[in-house]
Backbone and ligand atoms as CSV (ligand in chain L), in Angstrom:
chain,resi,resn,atom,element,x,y,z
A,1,UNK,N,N,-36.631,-13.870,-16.960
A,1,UNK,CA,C,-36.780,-12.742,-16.040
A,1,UNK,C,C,-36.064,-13.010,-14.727
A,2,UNK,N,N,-35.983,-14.379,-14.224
A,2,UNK,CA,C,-35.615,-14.655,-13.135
A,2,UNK,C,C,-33.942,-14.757,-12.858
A,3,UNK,N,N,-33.578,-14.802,-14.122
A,3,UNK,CA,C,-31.875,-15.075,-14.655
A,3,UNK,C,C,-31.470,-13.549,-14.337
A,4,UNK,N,N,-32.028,-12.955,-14.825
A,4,UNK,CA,C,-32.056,-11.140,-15.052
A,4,UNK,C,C,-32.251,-10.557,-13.749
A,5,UNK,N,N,-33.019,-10.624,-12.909
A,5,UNK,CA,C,-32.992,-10.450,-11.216
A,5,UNK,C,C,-31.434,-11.164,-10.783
A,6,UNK,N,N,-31.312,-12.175,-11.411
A,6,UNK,CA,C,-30.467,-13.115,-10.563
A,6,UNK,C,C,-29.035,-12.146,-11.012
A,7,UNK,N,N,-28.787,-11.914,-12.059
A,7,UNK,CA,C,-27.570,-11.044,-12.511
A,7,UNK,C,C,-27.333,-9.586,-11.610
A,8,UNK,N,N,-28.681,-8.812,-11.825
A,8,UNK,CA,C,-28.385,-8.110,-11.118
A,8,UNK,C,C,-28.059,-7.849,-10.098
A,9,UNK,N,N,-28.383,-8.737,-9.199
A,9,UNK,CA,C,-28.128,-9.019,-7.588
A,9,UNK,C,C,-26.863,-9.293,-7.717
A,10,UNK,N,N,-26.317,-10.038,-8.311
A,10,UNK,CA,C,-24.838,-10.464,-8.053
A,10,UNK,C,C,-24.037,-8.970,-8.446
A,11,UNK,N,N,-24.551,-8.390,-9.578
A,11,UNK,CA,C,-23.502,-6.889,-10.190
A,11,UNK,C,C,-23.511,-5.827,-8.431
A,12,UNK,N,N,-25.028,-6.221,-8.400
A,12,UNK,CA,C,-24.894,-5.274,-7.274
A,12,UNK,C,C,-24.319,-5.516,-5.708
A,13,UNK,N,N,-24.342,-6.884,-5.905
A,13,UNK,CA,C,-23.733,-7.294,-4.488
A,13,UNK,C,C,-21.766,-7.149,-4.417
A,14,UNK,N,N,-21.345,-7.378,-5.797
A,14,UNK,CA,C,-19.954,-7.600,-6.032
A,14,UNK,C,C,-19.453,-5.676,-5.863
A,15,UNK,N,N,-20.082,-4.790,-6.549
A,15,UNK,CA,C,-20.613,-3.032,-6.347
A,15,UNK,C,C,-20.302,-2.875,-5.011
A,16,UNK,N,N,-21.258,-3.439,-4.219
A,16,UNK,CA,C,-21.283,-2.914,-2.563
A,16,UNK,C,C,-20.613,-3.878,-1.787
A,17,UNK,N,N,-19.360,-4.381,-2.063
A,17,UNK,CA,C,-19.365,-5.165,-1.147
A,17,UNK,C,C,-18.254,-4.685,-0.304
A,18,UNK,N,N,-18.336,-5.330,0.659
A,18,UNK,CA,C,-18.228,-4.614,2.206
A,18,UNK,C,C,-16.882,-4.266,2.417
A,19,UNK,N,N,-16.193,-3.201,3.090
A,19,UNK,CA,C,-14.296,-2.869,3.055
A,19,UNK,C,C,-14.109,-4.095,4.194
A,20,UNK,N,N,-12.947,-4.784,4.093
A,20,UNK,CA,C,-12.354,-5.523,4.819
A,20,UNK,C,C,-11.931,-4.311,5.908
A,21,UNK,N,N,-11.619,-5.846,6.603
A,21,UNK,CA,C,-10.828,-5.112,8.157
A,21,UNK,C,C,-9.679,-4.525,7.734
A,22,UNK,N,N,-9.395,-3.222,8.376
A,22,UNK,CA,C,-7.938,-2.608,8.457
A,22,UNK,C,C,-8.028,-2.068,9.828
A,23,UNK,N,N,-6.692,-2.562,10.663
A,23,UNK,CA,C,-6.385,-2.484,11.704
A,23,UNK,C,C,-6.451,-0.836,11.518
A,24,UNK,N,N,-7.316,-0.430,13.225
A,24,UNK,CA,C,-7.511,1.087,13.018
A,24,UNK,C,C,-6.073,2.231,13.213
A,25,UNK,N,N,-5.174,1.403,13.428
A,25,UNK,CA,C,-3.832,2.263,13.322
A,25,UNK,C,C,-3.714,2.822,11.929
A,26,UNK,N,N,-4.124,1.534,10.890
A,26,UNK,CA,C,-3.890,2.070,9.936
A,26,UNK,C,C,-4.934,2.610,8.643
A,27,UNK,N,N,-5.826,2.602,9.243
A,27,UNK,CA,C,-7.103,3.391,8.676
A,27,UNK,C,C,-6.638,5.105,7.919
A,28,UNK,N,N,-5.704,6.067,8.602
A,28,UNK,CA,C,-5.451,7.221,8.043
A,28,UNK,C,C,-4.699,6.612,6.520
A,29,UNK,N,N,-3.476,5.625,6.056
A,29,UNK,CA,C,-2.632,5.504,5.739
A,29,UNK,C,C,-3.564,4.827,4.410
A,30,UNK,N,N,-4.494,3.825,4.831
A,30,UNK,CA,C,-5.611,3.777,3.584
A,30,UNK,C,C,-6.370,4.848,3.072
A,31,UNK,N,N,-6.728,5.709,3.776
A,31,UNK,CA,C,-7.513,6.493,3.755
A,31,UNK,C,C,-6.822,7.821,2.656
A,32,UNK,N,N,-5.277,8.207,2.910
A,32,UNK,CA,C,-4.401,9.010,2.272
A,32,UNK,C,C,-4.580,7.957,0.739
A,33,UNK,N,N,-4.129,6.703,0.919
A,33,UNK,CA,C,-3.852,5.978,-0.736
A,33,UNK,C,C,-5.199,6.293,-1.361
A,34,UNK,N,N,-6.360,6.262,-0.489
A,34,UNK,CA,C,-7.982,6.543,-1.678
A,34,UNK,C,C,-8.163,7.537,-1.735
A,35,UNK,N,N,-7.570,8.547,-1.397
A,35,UNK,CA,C,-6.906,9.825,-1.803
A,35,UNK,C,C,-6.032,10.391,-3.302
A,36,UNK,N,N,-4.838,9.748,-2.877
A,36,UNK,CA,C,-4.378,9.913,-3.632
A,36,UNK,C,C,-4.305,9.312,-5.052
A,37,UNK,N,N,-4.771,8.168,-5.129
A,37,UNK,CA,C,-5.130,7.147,-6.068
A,37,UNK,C,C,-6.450,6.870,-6.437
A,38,UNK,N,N,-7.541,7.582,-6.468
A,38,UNK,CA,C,-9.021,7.748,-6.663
A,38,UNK,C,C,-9.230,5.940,-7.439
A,39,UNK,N,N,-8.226,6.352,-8.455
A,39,UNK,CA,C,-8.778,4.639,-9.049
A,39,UNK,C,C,-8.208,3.194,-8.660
A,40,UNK,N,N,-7.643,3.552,-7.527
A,40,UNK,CA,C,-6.975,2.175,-7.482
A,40,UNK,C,C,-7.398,1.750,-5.732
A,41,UNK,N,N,-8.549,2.533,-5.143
A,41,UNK,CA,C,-8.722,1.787,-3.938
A,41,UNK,C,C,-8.802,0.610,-3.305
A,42,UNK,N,N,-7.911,1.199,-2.109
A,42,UNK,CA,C,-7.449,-0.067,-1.191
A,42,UNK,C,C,-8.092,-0.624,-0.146
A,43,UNK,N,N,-9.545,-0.050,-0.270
A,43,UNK,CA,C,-10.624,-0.625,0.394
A,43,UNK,C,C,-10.999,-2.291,0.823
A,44,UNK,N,N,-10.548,-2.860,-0.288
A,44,UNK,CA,C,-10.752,-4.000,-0.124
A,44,UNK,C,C,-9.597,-4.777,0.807
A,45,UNK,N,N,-8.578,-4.474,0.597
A,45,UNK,CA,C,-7.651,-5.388,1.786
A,45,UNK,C,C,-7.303,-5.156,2.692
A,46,UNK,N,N,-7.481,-6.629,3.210
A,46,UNK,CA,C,-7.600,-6.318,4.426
A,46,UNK,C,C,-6.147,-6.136,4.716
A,47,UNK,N,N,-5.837,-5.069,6.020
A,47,UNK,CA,C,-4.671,-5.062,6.835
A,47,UNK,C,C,-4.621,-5.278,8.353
A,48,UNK,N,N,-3.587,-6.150,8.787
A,48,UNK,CA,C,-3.200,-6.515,9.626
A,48,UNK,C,C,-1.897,-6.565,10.483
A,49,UNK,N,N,-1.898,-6.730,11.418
A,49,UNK,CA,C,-0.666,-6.684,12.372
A,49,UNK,C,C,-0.339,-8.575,12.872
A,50,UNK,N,N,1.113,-9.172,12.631
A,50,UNK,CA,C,1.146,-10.419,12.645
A,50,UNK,C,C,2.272,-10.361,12.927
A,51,UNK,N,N,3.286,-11.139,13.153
A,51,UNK,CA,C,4.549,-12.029,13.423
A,51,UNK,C,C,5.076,-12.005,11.929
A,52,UNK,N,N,5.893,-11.389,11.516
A,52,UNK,CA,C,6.970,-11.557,10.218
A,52,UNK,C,C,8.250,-12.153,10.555
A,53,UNK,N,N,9.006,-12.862,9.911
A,53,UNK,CA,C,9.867,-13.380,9.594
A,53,UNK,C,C,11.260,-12.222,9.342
A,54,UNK,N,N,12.035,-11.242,10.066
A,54,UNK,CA,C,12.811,-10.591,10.040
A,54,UNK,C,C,13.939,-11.060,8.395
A,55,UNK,N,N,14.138,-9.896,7.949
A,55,UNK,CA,C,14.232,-8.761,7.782
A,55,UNK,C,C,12.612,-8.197,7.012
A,56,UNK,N,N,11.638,-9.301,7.159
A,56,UNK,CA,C,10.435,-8.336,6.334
A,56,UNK,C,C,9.394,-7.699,7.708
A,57,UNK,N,N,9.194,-6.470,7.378
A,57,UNK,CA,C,8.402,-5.799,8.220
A,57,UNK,C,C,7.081,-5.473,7.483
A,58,UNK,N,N,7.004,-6.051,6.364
A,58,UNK,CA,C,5.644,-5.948,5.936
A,58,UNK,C,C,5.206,-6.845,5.023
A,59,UNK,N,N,4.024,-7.283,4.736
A,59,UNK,CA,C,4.031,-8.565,3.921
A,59,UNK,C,C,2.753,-8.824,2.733
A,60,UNK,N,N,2.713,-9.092,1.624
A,60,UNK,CA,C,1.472,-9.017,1.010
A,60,UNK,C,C,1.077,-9.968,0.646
A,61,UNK,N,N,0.353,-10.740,0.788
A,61,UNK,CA,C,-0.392,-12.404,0.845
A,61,UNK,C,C,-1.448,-12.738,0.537
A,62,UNK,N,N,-1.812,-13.558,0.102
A,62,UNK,CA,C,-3.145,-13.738,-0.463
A,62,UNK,C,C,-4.254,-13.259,0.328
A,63,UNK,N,N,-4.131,-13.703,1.724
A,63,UNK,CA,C,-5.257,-12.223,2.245
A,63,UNK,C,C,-5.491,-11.306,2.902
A,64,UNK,N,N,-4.045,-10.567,2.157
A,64,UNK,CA,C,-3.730,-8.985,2.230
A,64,UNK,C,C,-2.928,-9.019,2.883
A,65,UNK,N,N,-2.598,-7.553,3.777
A,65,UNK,CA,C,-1.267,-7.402,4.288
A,65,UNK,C,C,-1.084,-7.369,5.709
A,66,UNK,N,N,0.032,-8.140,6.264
A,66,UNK,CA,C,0.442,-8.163,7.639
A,66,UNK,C,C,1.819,-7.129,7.568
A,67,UNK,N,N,1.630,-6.601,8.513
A,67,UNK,CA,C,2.925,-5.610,9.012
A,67,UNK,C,C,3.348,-6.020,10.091
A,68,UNK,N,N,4.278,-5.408,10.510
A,68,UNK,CA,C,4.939,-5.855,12.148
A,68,UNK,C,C,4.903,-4.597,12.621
A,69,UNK,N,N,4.356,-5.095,13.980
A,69,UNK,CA,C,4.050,-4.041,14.888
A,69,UNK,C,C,5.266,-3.120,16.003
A,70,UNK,N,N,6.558,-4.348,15.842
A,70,UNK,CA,C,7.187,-3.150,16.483
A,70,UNK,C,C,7.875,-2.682,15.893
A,71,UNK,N,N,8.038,-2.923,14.320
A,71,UNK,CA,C,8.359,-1.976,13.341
A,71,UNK,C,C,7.180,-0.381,13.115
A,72,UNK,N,N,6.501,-0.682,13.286
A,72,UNK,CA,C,5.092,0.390,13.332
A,72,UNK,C,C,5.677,1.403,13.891
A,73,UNK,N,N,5.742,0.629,15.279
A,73,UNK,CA,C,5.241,1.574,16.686
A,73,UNK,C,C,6.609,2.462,16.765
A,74,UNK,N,N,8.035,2.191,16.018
A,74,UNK,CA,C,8.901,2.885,15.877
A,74,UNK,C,C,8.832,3.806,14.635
A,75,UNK,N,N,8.043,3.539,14.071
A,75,UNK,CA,C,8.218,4.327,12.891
A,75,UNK,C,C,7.654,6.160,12.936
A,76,UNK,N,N,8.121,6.790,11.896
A,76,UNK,CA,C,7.395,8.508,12.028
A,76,UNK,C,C,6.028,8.233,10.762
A,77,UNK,N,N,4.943,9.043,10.821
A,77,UNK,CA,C,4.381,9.463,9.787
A,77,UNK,C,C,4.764,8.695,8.526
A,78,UNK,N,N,5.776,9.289,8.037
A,78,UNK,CA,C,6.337,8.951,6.682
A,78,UNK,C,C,6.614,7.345,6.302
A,79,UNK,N,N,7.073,6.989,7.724
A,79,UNK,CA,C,8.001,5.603,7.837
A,79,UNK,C,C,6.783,4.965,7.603
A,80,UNK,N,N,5.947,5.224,8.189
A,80,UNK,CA,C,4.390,4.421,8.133
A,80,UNK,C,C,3.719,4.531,6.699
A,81,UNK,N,N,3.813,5.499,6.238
A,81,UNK,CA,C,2.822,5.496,5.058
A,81,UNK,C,C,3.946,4.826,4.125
A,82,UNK,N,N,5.061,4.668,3.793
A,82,UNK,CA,C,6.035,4.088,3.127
A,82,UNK,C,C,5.831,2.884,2.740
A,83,UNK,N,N,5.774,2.103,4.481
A,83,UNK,CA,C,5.369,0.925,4.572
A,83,UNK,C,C,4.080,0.608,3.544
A,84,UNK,N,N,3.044,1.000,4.299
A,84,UNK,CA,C,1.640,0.689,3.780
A,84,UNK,C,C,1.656,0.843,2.505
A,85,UNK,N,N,2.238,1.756,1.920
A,85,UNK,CA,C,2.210,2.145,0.008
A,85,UNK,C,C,3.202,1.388,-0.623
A,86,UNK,N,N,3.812,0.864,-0.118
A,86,UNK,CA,C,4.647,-0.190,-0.773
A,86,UNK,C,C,3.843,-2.058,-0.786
A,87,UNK,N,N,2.901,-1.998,0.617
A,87,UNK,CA,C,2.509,-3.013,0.631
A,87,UNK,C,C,1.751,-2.889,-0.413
A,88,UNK,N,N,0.751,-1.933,-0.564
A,88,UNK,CA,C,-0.509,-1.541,-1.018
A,88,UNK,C,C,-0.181,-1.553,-2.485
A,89,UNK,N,N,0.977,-1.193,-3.106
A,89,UNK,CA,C,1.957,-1.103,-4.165
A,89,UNK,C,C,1.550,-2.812,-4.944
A,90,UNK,N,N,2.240,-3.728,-4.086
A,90,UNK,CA,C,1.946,-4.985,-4.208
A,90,UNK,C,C,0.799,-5.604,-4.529
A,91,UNK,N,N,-0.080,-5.624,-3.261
A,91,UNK,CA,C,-1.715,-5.676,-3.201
A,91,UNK,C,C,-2.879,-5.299,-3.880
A,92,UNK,N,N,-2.182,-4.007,-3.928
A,92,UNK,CA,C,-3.598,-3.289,-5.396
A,92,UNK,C,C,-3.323,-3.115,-7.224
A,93,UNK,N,N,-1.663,-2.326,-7.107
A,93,UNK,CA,C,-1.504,-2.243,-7.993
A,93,UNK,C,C,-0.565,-3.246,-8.496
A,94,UNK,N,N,-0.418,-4.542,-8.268
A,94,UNK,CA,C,0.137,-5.692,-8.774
A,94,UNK,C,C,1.422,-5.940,-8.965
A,95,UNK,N,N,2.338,-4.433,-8.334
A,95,UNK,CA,C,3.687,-4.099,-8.639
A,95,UNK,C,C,4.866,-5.591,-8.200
A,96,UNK,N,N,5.734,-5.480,-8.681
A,96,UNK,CA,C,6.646,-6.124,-8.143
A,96,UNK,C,C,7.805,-5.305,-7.507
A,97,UNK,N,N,8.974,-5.745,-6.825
A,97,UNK,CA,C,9.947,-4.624,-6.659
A,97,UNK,C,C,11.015,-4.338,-7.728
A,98,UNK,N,N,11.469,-3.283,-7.524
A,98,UNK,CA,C,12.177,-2.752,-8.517
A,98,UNK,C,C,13.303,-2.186,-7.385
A,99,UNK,N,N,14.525,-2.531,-8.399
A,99,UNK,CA,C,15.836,-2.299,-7.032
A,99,UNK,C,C,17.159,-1.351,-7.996
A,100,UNK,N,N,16.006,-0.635,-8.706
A,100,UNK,CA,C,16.611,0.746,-9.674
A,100,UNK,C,C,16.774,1.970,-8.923
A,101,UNK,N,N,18.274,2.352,-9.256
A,101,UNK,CA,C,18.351,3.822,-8.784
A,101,UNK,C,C,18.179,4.716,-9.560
A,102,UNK,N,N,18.050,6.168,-9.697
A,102,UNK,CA,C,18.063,7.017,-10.440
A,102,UNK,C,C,18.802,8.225,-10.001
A,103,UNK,N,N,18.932,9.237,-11.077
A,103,UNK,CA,C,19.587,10.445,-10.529
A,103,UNK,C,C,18.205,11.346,-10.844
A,104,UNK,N,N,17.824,12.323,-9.084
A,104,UNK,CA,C,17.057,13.117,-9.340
A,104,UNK,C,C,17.327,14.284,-8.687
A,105,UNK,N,N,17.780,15.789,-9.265
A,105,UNK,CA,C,17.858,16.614,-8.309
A,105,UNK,C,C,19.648,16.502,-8.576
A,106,UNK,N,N,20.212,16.039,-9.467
A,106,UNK,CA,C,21.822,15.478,-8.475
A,106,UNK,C,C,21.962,14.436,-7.684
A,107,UNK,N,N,21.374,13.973,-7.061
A,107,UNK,CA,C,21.087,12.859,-6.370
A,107,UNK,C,C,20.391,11.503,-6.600
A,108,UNK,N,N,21.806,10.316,-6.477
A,108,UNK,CA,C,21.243,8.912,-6.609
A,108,UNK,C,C,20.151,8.633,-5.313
A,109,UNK,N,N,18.735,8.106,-6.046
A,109,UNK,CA,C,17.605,7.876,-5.165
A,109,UNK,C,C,17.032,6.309,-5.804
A,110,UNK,N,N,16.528,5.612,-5.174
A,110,UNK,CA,C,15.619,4.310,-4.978
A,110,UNK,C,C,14.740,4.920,-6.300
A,111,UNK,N,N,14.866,4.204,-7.422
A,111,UNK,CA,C,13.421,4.943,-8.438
A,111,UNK,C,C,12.127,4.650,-7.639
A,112,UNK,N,N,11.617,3.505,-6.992
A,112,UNK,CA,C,10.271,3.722,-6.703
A,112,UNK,C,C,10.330,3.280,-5.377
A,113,UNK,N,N,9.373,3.199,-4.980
A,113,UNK,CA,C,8.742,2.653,-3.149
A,113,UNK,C,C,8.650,1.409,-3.696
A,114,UNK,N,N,8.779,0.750,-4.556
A,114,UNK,CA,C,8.628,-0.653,-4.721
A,114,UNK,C,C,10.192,-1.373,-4.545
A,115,UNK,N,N,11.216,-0.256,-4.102
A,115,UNK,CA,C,12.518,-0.761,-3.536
A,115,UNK,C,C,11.920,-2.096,-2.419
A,116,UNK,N,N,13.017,-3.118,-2.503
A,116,UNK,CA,C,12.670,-4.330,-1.690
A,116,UNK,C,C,12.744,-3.536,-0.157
A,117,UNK,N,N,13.125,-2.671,0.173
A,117,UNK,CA,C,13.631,-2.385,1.679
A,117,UNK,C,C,13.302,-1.035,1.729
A,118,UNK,N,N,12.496,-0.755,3.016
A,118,UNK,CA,C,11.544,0.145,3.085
A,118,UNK,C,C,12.438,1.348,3.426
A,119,UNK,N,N,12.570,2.285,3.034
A,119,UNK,CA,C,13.145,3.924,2.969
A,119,UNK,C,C,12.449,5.035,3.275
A,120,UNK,N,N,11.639,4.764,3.941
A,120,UNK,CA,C,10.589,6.237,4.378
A,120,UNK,C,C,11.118,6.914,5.367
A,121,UNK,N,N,11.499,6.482,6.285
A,121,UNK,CA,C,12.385,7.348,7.346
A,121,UNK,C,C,13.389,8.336,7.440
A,122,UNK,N,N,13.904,7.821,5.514
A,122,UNK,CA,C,15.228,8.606,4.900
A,122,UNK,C,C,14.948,9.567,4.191
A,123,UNK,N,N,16.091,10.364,4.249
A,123,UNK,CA,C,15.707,11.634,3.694
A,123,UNK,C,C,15.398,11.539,2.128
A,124,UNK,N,N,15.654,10.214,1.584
A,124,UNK,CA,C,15.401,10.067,0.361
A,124,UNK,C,C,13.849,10.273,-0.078
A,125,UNK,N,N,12.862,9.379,0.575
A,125,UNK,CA,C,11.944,9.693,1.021
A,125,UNK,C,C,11.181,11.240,1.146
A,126,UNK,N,N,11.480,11.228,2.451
A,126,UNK,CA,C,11.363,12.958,2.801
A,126,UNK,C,C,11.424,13.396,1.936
A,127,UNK,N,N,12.475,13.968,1.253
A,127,UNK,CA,C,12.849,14.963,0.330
A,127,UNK,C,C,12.382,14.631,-1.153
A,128,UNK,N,N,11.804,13.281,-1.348
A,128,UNK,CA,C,11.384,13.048,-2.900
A,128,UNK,C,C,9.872,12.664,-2.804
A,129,UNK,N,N,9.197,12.891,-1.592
A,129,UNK,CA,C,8.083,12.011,-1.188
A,129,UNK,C,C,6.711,12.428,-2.737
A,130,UNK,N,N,6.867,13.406,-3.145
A,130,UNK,CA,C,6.017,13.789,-4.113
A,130,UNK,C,C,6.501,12.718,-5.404
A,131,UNK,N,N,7.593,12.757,-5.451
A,131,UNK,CA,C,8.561,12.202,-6.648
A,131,UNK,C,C,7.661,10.655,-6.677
A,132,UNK,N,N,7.857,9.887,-5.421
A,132,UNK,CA,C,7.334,8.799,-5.109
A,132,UNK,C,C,5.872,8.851,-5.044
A,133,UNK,N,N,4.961,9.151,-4.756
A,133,UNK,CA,C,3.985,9.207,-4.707
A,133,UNK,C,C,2.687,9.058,-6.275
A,134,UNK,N,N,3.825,10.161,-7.409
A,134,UNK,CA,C,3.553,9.862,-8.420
A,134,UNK,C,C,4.323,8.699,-9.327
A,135,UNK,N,N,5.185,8.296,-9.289
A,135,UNK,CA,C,5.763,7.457,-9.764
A,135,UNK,C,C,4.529,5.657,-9.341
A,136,UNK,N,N,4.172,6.063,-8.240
A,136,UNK,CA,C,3.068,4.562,-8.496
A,136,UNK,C,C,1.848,4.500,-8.826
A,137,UNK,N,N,1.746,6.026,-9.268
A,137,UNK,CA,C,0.608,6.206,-10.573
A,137,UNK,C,C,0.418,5.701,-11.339
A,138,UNK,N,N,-0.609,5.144,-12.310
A,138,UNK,CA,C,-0.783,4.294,-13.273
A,138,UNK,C,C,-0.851,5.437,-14.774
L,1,ZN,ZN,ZN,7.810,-5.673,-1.221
């Protein structure tokens, strides 16, 4: 009986356990991925703002993701959620990058946000952002 209490406590503690820190800049940008991805929430990692090593402006690490902040603070909307869904890409859904183009529309585009080099700012982006969005659907 006491094994059986003891199980359950653990099912239920591992169930509720608590969202890591995400720097509150980027609280909307998690908040859009458990949105859009119902099953793959990014609740659990933590995000952060740190010192990167140029040319990476974002980083996914064993505990979770650092971005660079004056890459951030220049960025639009888009440029931002790019970032974060590519980290988050990494972090949740286990992706690696992929450095495939495709033709969509007439137009050669990055096949996924899991491009090594972040493209949200571009009209590639912009103009395919739905395209991308489902493409890191499971
Ligand atoms: Zn990456």
């Amino acid at each position: 009986m006491l094994t059986r209490i003891a199980l359950i406590l653990i099912v239920i503690q591992c169930a509720c356990a608590p969202a890591a820190y995400v720097d509150s800049a980027v609280t909307l940008y998690v908040q859009r991925w458990n949105r859009l991805y119902p099953n793959d929430q990014a609740d659990y990692v933590e995000i952060i703002f740190g010192a990167l090593e140029r040319p990476n402006v974002g980083w996914c690490g064993p505990s979770g993701v650092t971005l660079d902040r004056s890459f951030w603070e220049k960025s639009s909307d888009l440029g931002r959620e790019a970032l974060v869904f590519h980290e988050l890409g990494h972090c949740v859904l286990g992706l690696g990058h992929d450095i495939k183009d495709i033709v969509v529309n007439g137009q050669m585009i990055h096949r996924s946000l899991m491009y090594p080099s972040t493209f949200g700012e571009t009209w590639m982006y912009v103009a395919n952002r739905d395209y991308y969005l489902n493409q890191l659907r499971r």
